[in-house]
C-alpha positions as CSV (number, residue, x, y, z in Angstrom):
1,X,-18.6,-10.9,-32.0
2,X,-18.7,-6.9,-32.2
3,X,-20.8,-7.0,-28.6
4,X,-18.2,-9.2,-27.2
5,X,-15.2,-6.9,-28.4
6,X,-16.9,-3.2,-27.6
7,X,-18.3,-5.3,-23.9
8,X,-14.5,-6.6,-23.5
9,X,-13.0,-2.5,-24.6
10,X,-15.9,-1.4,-22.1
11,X,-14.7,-3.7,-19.3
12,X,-11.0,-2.5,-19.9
13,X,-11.8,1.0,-19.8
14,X,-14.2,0.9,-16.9
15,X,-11.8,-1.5,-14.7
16,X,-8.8,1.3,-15.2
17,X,-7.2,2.2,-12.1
18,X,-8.4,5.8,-12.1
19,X,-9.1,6.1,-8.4
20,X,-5.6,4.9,-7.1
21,X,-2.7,7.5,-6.4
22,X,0.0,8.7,-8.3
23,X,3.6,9.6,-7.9
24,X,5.9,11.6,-10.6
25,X,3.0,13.1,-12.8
26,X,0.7,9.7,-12.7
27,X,3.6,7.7,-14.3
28,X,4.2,5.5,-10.5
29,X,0.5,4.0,-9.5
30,X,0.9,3.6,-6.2
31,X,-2.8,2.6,-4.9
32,X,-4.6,4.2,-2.3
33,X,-4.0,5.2,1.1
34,X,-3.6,2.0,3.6
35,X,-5.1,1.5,6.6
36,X,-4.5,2.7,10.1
37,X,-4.9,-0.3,12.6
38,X,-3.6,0.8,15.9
39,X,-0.9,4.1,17.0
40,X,0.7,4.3,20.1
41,X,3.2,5.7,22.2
42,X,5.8,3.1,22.5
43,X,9.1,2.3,24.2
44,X,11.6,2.1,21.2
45,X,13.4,-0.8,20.1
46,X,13.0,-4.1,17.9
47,X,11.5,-6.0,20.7
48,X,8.9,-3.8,22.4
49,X,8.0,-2.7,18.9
50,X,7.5,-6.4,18.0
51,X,5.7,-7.5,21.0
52,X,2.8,-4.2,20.6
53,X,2.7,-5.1,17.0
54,X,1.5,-8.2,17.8
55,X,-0.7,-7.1,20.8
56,X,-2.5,-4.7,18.5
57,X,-2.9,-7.2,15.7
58,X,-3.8,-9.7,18.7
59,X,-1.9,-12.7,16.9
60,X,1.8,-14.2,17.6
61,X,2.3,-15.4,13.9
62,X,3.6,-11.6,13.1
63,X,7.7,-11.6,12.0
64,X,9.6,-8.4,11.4
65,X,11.3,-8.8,8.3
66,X,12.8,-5.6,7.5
67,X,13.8,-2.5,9.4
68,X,15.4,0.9,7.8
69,X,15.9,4.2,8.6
70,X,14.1,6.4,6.8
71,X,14.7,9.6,5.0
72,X,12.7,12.5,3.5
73,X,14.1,11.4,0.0
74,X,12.8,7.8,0.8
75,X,9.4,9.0,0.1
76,X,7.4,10.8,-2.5
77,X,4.4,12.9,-2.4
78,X,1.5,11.8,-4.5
79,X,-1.1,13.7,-6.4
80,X,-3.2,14.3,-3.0
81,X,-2.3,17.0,-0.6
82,X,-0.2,15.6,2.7
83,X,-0.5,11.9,1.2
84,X,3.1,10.2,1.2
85,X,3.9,6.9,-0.1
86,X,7.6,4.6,-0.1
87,X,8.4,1.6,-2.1
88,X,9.0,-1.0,0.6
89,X,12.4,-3.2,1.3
90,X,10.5,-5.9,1.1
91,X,8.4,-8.3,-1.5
92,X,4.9,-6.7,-0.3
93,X,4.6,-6.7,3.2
94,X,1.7,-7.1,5.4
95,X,1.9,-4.7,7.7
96,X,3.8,-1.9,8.4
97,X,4.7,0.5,11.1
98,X,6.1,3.7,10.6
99,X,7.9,5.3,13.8
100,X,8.2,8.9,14.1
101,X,11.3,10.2,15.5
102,X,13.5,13.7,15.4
103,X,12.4,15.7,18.5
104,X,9.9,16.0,21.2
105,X,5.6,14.6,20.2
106,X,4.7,15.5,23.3
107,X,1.2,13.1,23.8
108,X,0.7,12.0,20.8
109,X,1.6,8.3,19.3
110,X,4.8,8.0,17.9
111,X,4.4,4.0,16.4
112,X,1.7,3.9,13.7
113,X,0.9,0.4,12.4
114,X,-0.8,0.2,9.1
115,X,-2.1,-2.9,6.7
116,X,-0.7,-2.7,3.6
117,X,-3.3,-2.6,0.9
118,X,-4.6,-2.3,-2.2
119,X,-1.4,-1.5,-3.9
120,X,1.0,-4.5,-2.2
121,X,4.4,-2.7,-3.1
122,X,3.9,0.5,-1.8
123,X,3.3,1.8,1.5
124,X,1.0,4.9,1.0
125,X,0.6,7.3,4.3
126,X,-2.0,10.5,4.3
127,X,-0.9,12.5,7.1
128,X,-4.0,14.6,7.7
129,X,-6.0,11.5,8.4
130,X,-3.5,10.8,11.3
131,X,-3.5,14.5,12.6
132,X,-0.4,15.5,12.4
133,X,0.8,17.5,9.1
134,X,1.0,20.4,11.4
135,X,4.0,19.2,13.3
136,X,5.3,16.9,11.3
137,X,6.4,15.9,8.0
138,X,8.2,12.8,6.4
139,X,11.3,14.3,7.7
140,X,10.4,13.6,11.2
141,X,10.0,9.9,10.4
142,X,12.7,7.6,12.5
143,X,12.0,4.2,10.5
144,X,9.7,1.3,8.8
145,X,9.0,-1.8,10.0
146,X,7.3,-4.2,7.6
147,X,5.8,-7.4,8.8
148,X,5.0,-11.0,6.8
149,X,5.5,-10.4,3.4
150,X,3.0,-12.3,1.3
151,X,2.8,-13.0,-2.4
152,X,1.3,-10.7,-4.5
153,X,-2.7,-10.5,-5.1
154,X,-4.1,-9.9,-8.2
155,X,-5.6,-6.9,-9.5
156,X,-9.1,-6.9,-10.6
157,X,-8.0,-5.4,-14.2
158,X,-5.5,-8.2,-14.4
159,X,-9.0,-11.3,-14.0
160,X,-10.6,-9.0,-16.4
161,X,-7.7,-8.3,-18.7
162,X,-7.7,-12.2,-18.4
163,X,-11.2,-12.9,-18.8
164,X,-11.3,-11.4,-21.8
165,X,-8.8,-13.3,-23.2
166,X,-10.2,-16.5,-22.2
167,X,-13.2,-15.3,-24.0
168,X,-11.5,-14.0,-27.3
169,X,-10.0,-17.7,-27.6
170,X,-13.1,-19.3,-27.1
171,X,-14.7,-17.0,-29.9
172,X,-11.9,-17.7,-31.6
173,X,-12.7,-21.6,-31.5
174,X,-16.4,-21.4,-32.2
175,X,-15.2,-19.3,-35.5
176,X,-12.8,-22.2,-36.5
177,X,-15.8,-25.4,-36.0
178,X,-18.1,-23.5,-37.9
């Protein structure tokens, strides 16, 4: 019985979410940084945005269910260096396109689409991997799309967390028979 309880404390401890980001001094987990599918300089506008969303993701079963401007205050720096995230509208989108906006790019894409993982509620963005901290920051961000929200996924800590319950109870059991 000792084995099971330190293996279940081991499990807990080891299955922690140490690698995901933070926001507000590591009291918001946020996850870690979703990934980039496609960018793109694209014509503005609900439609066009639409229709190269689901170019890029090459499917027509894509739905926008919410758009909103965005601004700076919208979104909070973690605890790494030019990585942003913002709690979405919406009951875990996705996908999610972020639009940049607020003066001239020049080349470079001004629609990013992203898939929304590991953390489901939060859309988490690190500007160096996109190439642009040094012309823009979450200021310069026009809006979010998010796309096809889906129900939540469990965590892996959570099956553990569970796991070891399940296990507990059955101990728990064998005690009582004998």
């Amino acid at each position: 019985m000792k084995k099971t309880l330190l293996l279940s404390i081991f499990l807990c401890i080891v299955s922690s979410s140490a690698w995901s980001l933070t926001i507000q001094s590591g009291a918001i987990d946020v996850g870690g940084v979703d990934n980039l599918i496609a960018s793109a300089k694209v014509n503005s506008g609900d439609a066009n945005e639409l229709a190269w969303v689901k170019s890029a993701l090459n499917t027509n079963d894509i739905f926008l269910d919410a758009k909103y401007d965005t601004i700076s205050s919208n979104w909070s720096l973690t605890n790494q260096a030019n990585t942003y995230a913002i709690d979405f509208a919406t009951y875990n989108p996705k996908y999610f396109l972020i639009k940049l906006g607020i003066g001239s790019l020049g080349n470079i894409p001004d629609h990013y689409l992203f898939e929304n993982t590991p953390e489901l509620g939060w859309g988490v963005v690190n500007l160096a991997d996109l190439g642009i901290t040094s012309i823009i920051g979450v200021g310069r961000i026009s809006h979010v799309d998010e796309f096809n929200g889906t129900a939540p996924v469990p965590e892996p800590a959570t099956l553990i967390l569970l796991g070891t319950g399940l296990l507990g109870l059955a101990g728990l059991r064998r005690k009582i028979k004998k």
